[in-house]
KEDREN-880406 format. One record per residue (C-alpha): x, y, z. Coordinates in steps of 0.2 Angstrom, whole numbers, padded with zeros to 4 digits, always signed. Layout:
N
XYZ/...
//
This chain:
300
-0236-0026-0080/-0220-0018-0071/-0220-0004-0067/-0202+0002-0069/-0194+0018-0080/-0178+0014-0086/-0176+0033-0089/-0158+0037-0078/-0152+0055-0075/-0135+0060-0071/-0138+0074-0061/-0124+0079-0047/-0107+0075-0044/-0097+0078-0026/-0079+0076-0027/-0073+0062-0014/-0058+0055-0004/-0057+0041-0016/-0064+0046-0030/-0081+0054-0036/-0100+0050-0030/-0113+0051-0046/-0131+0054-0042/-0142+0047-0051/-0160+0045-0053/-0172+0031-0058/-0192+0032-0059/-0203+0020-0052/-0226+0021-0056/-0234+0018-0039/-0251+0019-0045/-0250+0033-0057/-0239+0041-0047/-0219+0045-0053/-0208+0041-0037/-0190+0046-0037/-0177+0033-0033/-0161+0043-0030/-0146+0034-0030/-0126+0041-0023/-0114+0032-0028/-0093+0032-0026/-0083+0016-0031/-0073+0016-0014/-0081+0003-0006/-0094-0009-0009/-0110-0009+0002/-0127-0001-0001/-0135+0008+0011/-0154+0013+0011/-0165+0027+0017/-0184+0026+0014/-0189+0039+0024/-0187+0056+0016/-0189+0066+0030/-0177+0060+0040/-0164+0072+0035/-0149+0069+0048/-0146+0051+0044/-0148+0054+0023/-0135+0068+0026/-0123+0056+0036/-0124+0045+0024/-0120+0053+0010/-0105+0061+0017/-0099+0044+0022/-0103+0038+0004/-0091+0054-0002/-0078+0051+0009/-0076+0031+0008/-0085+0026-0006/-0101+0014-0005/-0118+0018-0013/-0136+0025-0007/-0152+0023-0011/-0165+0038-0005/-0183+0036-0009/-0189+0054-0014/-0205+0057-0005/-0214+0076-0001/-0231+0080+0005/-0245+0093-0001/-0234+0107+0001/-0219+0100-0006/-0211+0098+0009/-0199+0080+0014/-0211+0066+0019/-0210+0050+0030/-0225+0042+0016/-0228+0041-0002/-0244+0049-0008/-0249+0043-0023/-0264+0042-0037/-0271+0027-0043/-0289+0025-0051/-0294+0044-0048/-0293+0042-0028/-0278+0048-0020/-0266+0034-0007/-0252+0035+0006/-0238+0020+0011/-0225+0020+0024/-0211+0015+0011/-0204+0004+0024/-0219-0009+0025/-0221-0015+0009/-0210-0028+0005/-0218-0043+0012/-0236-0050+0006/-0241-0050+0027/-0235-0032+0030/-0245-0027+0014/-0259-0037+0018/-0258-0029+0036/-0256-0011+0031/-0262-0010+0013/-0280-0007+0007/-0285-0022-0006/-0286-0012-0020/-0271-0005-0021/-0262-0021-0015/-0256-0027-0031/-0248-0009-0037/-0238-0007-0021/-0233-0026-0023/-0225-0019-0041/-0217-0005-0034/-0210-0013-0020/-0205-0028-0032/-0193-0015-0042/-0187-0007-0028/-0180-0020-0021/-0170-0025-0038/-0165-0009-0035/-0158-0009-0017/-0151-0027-0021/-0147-0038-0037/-0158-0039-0051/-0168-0054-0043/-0171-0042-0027/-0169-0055-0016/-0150-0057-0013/-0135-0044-0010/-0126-0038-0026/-0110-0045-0030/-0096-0041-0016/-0109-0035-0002/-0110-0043+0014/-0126-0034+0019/-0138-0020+0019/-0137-0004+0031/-0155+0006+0036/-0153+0024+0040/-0166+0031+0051/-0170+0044+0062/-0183+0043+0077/-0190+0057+0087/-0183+0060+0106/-0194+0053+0117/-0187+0061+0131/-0196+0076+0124/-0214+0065+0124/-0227+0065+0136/-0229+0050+0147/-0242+0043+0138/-0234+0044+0121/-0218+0034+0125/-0226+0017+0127/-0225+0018+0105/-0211+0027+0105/-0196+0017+0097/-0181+0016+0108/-0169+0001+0112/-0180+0000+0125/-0196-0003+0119/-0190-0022+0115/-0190-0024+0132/-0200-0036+0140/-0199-0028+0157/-0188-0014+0165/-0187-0006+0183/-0184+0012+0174/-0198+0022+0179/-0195+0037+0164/-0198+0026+0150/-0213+0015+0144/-0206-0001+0139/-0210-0017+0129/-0221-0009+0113/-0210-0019+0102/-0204-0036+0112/-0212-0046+0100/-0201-0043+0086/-0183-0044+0097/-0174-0059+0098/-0163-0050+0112/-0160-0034+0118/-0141-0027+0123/-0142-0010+0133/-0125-0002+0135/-0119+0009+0147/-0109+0020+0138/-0125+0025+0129/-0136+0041+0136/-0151+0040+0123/-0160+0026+0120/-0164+0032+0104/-0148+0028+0098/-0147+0010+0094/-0140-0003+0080/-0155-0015+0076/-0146-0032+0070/-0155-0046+0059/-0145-0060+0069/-0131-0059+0080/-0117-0058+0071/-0112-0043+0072/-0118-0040+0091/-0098-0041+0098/-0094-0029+0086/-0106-0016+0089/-0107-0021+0110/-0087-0018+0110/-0091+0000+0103/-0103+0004+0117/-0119+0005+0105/-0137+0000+0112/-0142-0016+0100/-0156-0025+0097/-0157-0040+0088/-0172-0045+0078/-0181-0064+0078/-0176-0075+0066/-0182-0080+0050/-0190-0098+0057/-0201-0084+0070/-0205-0071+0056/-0214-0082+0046/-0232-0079+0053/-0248-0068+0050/-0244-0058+0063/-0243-0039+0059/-0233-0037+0075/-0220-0047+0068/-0219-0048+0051/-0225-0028+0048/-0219-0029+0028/-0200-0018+0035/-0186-0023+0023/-0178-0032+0041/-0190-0042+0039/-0190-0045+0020/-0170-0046+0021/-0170-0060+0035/-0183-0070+0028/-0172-0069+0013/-0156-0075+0023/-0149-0057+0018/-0138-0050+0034/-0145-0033+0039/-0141-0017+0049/-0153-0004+0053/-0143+0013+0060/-0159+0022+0072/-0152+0039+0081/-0160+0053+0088/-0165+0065+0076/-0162+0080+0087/-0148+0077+0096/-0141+0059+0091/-0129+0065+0073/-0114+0062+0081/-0118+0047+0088/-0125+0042+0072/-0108+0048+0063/-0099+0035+0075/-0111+0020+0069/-0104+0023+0052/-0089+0024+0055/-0090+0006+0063/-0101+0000+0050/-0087+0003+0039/-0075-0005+0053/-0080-0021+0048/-0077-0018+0029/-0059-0014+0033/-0059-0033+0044/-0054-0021+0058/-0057-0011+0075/-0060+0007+0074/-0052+0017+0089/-0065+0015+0103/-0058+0032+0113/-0061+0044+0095/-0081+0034+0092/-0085+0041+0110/-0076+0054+0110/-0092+0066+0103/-0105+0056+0110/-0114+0073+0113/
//
């Protein structure tokens, strides 16, 4: 049974540089739950960038503008808690008793099988399923036509601002660390799941980081001064372990040979740096260099 309305609402339109981004909406059953897949659209340029977490508001507002100034396309998952208020999960019904996913951890059987209750499995298998022809083409398992890969939008909290004791499961570009010599910050929660790690020194936060799903794109990113972090490859994701294959579309995509970017900033202090990630996400569109002086020139 799928689980997929084919009901599509136009419902906004924001006048841009090139030309004009549509929003519209389609409705996915999680459960017997309606979940609202909004999609921004402008036929500027063509790559697809995707938000699951709803409440991570500075990186779903830079990516919109970006969308309504050079065109591209994104995919927000609508998701609000009891008191109607932007959520990081989904909360939903299904056989009179009531559920809540992290919309990032589905896609994979492992991740679901490591995250998922049993009875809700095949459900969140189906929505994830029609998600994912959503975000890519209609097979959900390679880019649409004239992509060269996917882009994340996320937000993490500032762990700076965290007790001591709370920064070991923070994530930061340094958390993929193996080791470190930095007193301030707890590192290595997440080493498993880095193929490497590049820490620059122009960057002040290590919230702020590009996650990579293989290195091609490292020099790119590493000329523009960002923190990266590149995830194992495909051949090492293929394993029971929730610690590396935790059901995150970077997994989904490399397992899938599918290039991915994942955008992370700091969501109190980091959306000009996050501003400057897209503008050299859309650097490599253009097959050129953005000017390195005007990307720092706002680091703060």
């Amino acid at each position: 049974m799928k689980f997929l309305f084919a009901i599509i609402f136009t419902l906004a339109i924001f006048t841009g540089a090139n030309a004009a981004t549509v929003k519209t909406t389609q409705t996915l059953l999680l459960g017997e739950t309606e979940v609202k897949i909004n999609i921004y659209e402008n036929s500027g340029a063509r790559i697809t960038f995707f938000a699951p977490h709803f409440n991570e508001r500075i990186a779903l507002q830079t990516a919109k503008e970006f969308v309504d100034k050079n065109g591209g396309r994104l995919i927000e998952v609508e998701s609000l808690n009891e008191k109607g208020k932007a959520s990081r999960y989904l909360n939903f019904n299904f056989e009179e008793k009531s559920y809540s996913i992290d919309p990032n951890r589905i896609y994979t059987e492992n991740g679901r099988n490591c995250g998922v209750q049993y009875e809700i499995n095949a459900v969140v298998k189906n929505f994830a399923d029609n998600l994912l022809q959503i975000i890519f083409a209609p097979d959900g398992k390679n880019l649409r036509e004239g992509e060269n890969f996917i882009v994340a939008v996320h937000n993490n909290t500032d762990v700076a601002a965290k007790p001591k004791e709370e920064k070991a499961a923070d994530l930061t570009a340094h958390a993929f660390l193996k080791t470190s010599d930095t007193e301030s910050l707890t590192h290595g929660a997440f080493e498993e799941q880095a193929e490497g790690v590049y820490l620059s020194n122009e960057e002040e936060d290590a919230d702020n980081f590009v996650f990579l799903s293989n290195a091609k794109y490292v020099s790119h990113f590493a000329e523009l001064g960002f923190n990266i972090v590149i995830q194992k490859s495909a051949r090492r994701l293929q394993t029971k372990k929730c610690s590396l294959d935790d059901g995150s579309l970077s997994v989904y995509s490399a397992l899938n040979s599918i290039q991915y970017i994942c955008l992370e900033a700091d969501a109190i202090s980091g959306a000009a740096r996050q501003k400057q990630m897209f503008e050299a996400v859309y650097a490599i569109l253009q097959e050129s260099k953005p000017d390195k002086s005007k990307l720092l020139a706002n680091k703060n």
